[in-house]
TORLUM-992046 format. One record per residue (C-alpha): residue number from 1; x, y, z. Coordinates in nm, 4 decimals. Layout:
# residues N
+-----+----------+----------+----------+
| num |     east |    north |       up |
+-----+----------+----------+----------+
| NUM |        X |        Y |        Z |
...
+-----+----------+----------+----------+
# end
This chain:
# residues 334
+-----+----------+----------+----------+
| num |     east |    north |       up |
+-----+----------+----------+----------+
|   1 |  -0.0403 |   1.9856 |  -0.4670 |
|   2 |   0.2270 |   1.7963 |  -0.5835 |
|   3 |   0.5557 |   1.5889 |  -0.3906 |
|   4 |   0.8716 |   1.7828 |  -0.3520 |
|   5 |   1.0709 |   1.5326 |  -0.5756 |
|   6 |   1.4077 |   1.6030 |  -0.7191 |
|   7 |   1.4645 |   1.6859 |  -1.0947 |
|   8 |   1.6866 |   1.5021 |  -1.3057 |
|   9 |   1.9216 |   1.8201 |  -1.3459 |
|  10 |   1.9616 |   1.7286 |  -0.9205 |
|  11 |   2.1165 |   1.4430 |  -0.9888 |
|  12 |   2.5211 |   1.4092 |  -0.9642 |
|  13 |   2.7276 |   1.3322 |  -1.3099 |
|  14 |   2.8775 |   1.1029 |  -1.0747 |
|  15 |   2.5571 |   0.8875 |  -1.0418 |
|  16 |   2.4598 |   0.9414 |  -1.4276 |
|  17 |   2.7882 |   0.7762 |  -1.5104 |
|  18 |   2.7081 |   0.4827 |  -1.2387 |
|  19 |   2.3833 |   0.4178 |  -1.4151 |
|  20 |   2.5132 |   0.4435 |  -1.8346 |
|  21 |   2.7952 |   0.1791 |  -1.7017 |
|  22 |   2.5122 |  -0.0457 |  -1.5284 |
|  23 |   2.2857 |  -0.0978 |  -1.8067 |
|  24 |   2.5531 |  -0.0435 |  -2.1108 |
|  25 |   2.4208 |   0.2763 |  -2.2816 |
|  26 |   2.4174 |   0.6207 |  -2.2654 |
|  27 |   2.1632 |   0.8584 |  -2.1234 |
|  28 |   1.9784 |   1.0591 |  -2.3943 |
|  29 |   1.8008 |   1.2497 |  -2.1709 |
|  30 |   1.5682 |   1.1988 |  -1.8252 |
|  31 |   1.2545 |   1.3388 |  -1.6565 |
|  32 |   1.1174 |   1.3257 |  -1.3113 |
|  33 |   0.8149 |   1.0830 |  -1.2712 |
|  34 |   0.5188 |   1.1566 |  -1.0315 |
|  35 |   0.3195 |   0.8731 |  -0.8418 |
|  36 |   0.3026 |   0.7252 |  -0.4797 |
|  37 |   0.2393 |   0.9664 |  -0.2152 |
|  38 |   0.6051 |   1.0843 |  -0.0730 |
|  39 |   0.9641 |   1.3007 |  -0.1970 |
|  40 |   1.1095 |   0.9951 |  -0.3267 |
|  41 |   1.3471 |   1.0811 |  -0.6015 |
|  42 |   1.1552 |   0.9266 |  -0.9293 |
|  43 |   1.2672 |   0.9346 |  -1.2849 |
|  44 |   1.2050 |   0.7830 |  -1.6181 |
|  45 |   1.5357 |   0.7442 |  -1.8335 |
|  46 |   1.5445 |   0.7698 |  -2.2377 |
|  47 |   1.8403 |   0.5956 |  -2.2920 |
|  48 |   2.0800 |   0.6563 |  -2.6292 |
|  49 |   2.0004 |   0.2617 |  -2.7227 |
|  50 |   1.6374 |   0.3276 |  -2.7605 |
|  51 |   1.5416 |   0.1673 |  -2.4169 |
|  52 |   1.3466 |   0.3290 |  -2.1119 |
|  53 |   1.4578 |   0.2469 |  -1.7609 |
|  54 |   1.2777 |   0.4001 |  -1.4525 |
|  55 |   1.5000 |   0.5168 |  -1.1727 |
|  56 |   1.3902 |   0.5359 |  -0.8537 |
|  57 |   1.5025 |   0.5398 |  -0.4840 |
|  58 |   1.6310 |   0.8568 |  -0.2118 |
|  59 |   1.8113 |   1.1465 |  -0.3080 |
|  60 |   1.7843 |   1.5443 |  -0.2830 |
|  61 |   1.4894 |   1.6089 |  -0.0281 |
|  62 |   1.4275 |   1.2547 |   0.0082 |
|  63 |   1.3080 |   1.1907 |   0.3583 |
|  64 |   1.4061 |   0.9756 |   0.6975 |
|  65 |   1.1395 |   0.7288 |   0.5759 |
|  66 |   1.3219 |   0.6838 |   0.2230 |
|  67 |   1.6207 |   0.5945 |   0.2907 |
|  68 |   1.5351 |   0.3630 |   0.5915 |
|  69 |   1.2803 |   0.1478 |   0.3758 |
|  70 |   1.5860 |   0.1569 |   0.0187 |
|  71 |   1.7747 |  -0.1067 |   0.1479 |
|  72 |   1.4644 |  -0.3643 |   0.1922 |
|  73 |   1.2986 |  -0.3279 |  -0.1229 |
|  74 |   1.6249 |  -0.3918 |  -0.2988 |
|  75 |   1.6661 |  -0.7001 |  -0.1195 |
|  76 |   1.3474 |  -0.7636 |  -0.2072 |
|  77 |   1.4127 |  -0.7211 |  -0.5769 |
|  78 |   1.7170 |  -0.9299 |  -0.5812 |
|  79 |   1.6858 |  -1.1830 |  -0.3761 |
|  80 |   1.2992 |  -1.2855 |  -0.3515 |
|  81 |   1.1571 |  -1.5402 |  -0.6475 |
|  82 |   0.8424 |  -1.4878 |  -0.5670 |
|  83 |   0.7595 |  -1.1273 |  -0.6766 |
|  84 |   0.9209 |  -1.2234 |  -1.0178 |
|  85 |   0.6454 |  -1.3100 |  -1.1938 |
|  86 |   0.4998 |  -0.9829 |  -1.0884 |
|  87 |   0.6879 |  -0.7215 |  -1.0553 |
|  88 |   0.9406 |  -0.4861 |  -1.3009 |
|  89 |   1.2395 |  -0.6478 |  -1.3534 |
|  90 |   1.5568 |  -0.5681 |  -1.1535 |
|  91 |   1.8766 |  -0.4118 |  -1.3362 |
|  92 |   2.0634 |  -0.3614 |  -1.0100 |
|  93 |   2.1394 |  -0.0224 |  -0.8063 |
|  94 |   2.3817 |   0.2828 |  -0.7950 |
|  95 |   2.4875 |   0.5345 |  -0.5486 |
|  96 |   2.6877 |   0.8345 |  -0.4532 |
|  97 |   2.6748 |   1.0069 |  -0.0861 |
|  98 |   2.3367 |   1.1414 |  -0.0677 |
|  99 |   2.1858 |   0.9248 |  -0.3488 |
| 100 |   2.1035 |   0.5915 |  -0.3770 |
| 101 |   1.8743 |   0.4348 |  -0.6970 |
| 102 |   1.7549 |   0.1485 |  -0.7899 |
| 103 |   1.7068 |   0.0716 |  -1.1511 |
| 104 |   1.3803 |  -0.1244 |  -1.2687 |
| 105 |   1.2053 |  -0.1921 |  -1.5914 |
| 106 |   0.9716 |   0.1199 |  -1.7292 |
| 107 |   0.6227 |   0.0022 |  -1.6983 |
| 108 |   0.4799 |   0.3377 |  -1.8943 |
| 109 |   0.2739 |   0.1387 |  -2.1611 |
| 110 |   0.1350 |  -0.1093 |  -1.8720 |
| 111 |  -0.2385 |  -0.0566 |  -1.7679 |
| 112 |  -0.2930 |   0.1943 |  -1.4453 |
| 113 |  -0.6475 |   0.1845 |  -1.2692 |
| 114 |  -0.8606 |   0.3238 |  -1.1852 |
| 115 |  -1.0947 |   0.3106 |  -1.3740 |
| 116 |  -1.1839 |  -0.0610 |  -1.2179 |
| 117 |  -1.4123 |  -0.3072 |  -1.3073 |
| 118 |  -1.4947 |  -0.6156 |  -1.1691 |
| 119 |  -1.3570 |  -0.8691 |  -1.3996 |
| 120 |  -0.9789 |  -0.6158 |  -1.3043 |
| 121 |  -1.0807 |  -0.6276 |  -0.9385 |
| 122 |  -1.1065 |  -1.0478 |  -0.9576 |
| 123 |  -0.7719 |  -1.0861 |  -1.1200 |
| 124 |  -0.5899 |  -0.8613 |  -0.9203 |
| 125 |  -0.7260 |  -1.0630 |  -0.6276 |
| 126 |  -0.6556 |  -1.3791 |  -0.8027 |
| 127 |  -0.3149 |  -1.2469 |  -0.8637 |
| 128 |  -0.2454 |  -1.1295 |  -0.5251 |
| 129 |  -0.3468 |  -1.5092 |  -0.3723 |
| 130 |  -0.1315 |  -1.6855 |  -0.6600 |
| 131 |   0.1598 |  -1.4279 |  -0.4891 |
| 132 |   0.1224 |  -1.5483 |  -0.1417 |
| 133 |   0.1027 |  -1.9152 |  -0.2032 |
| 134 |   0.4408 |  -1.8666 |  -0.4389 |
| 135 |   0.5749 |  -1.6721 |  -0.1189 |
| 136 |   0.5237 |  -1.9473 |   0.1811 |
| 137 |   0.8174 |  -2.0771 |   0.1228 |
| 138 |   1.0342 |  -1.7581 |   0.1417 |
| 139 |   0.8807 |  -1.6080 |   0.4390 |
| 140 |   1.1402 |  -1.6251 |   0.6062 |
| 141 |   1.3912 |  -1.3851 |   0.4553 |
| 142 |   1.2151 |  -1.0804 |   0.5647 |
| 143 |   1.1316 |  -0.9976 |   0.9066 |
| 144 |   0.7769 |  -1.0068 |   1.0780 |
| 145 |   0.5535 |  -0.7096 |   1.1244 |
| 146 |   0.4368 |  -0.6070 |   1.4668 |
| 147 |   0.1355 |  -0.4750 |   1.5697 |
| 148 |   0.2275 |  -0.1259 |   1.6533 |
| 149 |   0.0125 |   0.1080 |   1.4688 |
| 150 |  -0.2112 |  -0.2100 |   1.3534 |
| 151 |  -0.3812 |  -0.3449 |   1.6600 |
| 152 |  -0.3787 |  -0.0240 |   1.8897 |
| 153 |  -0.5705 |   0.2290 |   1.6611 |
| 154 |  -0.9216 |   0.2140 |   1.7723 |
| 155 |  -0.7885 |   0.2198 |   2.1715 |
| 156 |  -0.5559 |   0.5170 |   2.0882 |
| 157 |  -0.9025 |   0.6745 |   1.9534 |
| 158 |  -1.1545 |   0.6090 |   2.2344 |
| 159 |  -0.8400 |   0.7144 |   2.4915 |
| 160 |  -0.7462 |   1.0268 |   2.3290 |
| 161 |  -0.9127 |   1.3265 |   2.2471 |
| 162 |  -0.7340 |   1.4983 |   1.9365 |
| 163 |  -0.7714 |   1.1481 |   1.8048 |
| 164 |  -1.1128 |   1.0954 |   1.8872 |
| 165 |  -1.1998 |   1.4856 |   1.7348 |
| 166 |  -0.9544 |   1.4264 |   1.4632 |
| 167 |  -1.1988 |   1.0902 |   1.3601 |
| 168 |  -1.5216 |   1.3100 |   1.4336 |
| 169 |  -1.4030 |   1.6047 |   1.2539 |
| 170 |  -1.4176 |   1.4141 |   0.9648 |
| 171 |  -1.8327 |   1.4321 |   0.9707 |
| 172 |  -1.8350 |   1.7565 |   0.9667 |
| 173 |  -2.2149 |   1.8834 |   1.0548 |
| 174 |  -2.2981 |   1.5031 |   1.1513 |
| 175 |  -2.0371 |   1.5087 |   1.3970 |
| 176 |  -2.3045 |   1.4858 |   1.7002 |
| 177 |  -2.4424 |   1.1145 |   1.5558 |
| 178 |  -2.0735 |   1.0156 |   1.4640 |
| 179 |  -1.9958 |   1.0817 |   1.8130 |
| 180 |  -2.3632 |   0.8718 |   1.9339 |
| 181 |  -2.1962 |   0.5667 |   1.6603 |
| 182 |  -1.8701 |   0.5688 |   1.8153 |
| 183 |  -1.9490 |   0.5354 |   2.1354 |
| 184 |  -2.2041 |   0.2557 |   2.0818 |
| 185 |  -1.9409 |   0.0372 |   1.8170 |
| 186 |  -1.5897 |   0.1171 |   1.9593 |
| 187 |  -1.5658 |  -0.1198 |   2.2947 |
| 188 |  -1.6654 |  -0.3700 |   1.9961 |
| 189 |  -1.3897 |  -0.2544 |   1.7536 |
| 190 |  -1.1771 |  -0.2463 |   2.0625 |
| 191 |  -1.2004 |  -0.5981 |   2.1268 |
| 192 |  -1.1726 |  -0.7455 |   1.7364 |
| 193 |  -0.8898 |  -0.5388 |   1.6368 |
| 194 |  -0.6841 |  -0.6599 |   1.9333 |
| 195 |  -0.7446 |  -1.0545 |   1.8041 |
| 196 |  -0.5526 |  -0.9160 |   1.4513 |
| 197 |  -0.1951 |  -1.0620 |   1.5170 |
| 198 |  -0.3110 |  -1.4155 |   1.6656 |
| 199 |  -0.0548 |  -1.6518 |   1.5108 |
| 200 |  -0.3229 |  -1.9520 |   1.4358 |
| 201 |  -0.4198 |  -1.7840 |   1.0813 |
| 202 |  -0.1892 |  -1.8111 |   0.7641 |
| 203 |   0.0997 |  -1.5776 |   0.7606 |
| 204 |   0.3675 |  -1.5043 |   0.5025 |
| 205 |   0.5396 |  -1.3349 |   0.2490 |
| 206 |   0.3031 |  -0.9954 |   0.1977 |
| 207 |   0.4184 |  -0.6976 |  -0.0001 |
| 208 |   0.2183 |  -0.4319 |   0.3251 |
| 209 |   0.0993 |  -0.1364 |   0.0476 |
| 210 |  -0.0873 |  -0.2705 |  -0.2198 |
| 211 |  -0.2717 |   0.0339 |  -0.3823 |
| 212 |  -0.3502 |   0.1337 |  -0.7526 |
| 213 |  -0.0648 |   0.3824 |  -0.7405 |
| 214 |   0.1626 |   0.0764 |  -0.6512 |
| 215 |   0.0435 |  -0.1630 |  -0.9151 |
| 216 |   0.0173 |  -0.2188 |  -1.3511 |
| 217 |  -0.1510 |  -0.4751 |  -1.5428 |
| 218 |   0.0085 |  -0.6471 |  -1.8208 |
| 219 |  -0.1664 |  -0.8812 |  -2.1175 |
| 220 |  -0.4796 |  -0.8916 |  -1.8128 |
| 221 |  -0.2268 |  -1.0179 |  -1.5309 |
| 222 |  -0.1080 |  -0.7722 |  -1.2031 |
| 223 |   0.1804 |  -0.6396 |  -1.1822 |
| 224 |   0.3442 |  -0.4808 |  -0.8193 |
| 225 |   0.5929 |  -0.2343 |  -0.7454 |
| 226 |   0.7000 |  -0.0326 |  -0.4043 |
| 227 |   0.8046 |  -0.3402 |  -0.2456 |
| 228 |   0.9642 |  -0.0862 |   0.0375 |
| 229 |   0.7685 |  -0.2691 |   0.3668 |
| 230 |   0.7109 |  -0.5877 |   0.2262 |
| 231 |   0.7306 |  -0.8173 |   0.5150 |
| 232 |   0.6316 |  -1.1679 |   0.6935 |
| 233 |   0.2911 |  -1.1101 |   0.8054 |
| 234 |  -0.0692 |  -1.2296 |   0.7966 |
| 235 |  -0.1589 |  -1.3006 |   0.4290 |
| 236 |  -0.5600 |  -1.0981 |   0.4693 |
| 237 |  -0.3503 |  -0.7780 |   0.5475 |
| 238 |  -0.2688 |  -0.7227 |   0.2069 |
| 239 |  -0.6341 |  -0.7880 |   0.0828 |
| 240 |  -0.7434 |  -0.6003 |   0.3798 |
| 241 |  -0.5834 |  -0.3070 |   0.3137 |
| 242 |  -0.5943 |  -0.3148 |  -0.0893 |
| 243 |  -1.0221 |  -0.3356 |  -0.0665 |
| 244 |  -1.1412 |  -0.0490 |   0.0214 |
| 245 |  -0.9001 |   0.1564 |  -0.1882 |
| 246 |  -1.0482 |  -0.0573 |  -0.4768 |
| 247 |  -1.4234 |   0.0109 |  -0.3476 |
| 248 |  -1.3291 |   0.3850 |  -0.3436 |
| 249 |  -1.2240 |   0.4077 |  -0.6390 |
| 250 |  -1.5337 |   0.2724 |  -0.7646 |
| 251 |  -1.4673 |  -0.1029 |  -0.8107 |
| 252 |  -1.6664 |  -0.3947 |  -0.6395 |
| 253 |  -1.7142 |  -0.3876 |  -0.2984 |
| 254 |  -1.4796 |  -0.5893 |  -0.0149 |
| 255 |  -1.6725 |  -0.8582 |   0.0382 |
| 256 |  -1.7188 |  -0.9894 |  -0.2921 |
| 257 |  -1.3090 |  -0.9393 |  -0.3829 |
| 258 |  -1.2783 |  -1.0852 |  -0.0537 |
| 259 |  -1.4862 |  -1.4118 |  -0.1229 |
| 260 |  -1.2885 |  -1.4975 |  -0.4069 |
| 261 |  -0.9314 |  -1.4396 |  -0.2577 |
| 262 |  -1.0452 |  -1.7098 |   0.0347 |
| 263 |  -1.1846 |  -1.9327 |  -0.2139 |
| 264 |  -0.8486 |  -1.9123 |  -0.4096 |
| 265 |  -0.6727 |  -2.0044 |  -0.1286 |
| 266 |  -0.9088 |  -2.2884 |  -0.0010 |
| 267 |  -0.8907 |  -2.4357 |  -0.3434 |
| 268 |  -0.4885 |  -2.4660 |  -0.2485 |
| 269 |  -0.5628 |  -2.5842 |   0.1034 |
| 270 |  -0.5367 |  -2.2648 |   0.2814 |
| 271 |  -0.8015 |  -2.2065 |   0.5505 |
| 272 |  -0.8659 |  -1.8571 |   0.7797 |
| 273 |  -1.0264 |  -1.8634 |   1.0991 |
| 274 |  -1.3346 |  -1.6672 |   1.0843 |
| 275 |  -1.1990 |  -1.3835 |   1.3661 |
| 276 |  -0.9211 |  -1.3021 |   1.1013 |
| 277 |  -1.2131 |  -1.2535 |   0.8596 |
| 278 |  -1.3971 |  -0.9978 |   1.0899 |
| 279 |  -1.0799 |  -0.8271 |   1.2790 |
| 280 |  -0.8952 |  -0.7745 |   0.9174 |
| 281 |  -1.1829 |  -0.5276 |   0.8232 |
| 282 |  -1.1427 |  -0.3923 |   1.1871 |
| 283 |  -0.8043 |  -0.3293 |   1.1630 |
| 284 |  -0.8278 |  -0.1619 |   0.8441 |
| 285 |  -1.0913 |   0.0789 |   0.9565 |
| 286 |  -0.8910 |   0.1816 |   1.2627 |
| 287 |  -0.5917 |   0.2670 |   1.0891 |
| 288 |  -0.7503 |   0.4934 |   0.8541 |
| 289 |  -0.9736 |   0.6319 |   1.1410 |
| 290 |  -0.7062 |   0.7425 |   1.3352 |
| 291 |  -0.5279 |   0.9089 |   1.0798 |
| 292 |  -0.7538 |   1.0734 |   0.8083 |
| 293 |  -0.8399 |   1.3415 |   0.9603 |
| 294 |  -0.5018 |   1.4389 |   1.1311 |
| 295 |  -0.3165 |   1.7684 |   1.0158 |
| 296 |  -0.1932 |   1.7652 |   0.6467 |
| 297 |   0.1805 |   1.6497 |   0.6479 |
| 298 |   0.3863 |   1.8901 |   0.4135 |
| 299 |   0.6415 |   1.6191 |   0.2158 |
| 300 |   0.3025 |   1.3894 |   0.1979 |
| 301 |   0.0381 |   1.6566 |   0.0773 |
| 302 |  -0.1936 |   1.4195 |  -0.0421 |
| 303 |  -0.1587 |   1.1404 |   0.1597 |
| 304 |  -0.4921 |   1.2204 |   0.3797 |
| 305 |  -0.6863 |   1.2647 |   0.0778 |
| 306 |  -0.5857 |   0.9001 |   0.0265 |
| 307 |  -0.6619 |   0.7620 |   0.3634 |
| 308 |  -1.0356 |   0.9389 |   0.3608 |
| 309 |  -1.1199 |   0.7408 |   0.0088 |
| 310 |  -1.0237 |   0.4733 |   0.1849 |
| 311 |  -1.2013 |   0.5254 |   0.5281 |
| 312 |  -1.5506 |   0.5397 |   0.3922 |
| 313 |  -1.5297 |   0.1875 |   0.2215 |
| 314 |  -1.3222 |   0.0563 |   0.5469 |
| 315 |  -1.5877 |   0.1797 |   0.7843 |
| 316 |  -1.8766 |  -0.0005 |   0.5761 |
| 317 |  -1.7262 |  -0.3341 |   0.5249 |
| 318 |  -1.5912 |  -0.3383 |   0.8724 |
| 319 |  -1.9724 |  -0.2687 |   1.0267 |
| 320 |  -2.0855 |  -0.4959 |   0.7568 |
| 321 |  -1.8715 |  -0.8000 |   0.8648 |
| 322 |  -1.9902 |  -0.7362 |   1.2182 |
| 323 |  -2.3125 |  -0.6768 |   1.2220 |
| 324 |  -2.2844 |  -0.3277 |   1.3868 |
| 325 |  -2.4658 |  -0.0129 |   1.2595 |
| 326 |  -2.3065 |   0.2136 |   1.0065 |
| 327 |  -2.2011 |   0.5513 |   1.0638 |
| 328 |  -2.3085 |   0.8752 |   0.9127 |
| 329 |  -2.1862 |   0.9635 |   0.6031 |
| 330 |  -1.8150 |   1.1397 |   0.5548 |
| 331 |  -1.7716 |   1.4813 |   0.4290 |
| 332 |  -1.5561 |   1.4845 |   0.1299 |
| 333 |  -1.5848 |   1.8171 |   0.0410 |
| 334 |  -1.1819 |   1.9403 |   0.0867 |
+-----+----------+----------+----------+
# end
């Protein structure tokens, strides 16, 4: 099941007319483009010069979310060097009451993944560190993330019991030794996810949802896009995060993508305390534990499909790094 995104035909003459006088040429004709996980209004535009622009941003059936995040990412487009190396280029924004688009270069004939392999895996990590050593020094024009929904996920499941079934549901006929796993690793978890936000680790500029949906390569080097939460926050969340959606998708595992980011890094005189190490994976899991196994969400139908690829990988690296047994296997089967 597909997003509830907009067609072209949705879109207001008004707006159409905005956009041919922004980039100098006529609209031959447009389509809607699918990709991410939410209603954003997403198009690819054949334009009368021969170009391709994509178009994308909040419109009909857009929701709350959209429009709140719109105005970041294009600040983040036009005002922030250090994505430029990386990202589509910017060609400005339009709107109209009830729309709003920004206008970015078509990366159709980039590379997607998956399929990964490691030598891909390495130089999107490589890529990613190169990112937030460019982005130190303009940390500060975004604002800092805060630990709400980060640090409180694994407490929120040991004190509450839809999120503790919504977690165990999730193992389906091994739901009696998930329940024997928690109980024996969560006090743990408890305790290492609540060291996540400690200030004595390197933070900075991170772009906060680095996935394969969200990225391209081009001539072998990354390329990012979605730069909707990007943020001021501690550089191992966006590793954190982008590993096990890598390992689920059948690339190498965290720990040897994570090796080479912190060697990167160390090579440019960047050091991380070994609790960020550990409570990174911790964090990780927890945040995909407590949600994975909640209720579909209509606008986002496939959003918990996402977040259970990504729990299985999460849950292994983060027992791995920790020394703590691992837990039955997930059922996968819906």
């Amino acid at each position: 099941m597909r997003e509830p995104k907009p067609y072209w035909r949705d879109v207001p003459l008004e707006l159409r007319k905005q956009i041919e006088d922004k980039v100098g040429s006529s609209i031959r004709w447009a389509t809607r483009v699918f990709g991410g996980y939410g209603p954003s209004a997403t198009f690819r535009l054949f334009l009368e010069d021969g170009r391709t622009l994509f178009a994308k941003g909040a419109g009909l059936g857009s929701i709350k979310e959209n429009w709140k995040v719109l105005p970041l990412e294009e600040t983040v487009y036009r005002d922030i060097a250090a994505i430029y190396p990386m990202s589509p280029r910017y060609f400005g924004s339009v709107s109209v009451e009830g729309w709003h688009l920004l206008l970015l270069e078509d990366l159709r004939n980039t590379k997607k993944v998956p399929p990964w392999s490691e030598a891909l895996a390495l130089q999107a990590i490589r890529d990613i560190a190169e990112f937030h050593l460019r982005g130190l020094s303009e940390a500060g024009k975004v604002e800092p993330m805060t630990s709400k929904g980060v640090t409180d996920n694994w407490i929120n499941i040991k004190n509450s019991n839809d999120e503790r079934n919504y977690f165990l549901g999730l193992f389906s006929e091994k739901k009696s030794d998930a329940e024997s796993w928690l109980e024996e690793v969560i006090d743990t978890m408890i305790t290492i996810e609540a060291e996540y936000m400690n200030l004595d680790q390197p933070w900075g500029l991170i772009h906060k949802d680095i996935r394969s949906d969200n990225l391209r390569f081009r001539d072998g080097s990354l390329l990012l896009f979605d730069w909707a939460l990007a943020c001021r926050g501690p550089l191992l969340f966006d590793v954190g995060f982008f590993l096990p959606s890598i390992e689920g998708e059948g690339g190498p595992k965290a720990e040897r993508l994570l090796t080479e980011y912190i060697r990167v890094m160390a090579d440019n005189s960047i050091e991380f305390p070994l609790y960020a190490k550990k409570s990174v994976a911790v964090v990780v899991a927890g945040f995909f534990a407590s949600r994975a196994g909640q209720p579909p969400i209509t606008l986002l139908p496939r959003l918990r499909c996402i977040q259970r690829l990504q729990l299985g990988p999460a849950l292994r690296w983060s027992c791995n790094i920790l020394g703590l047994p691992q837990p039955p296997t997930l059922n996968f089967n819906d």
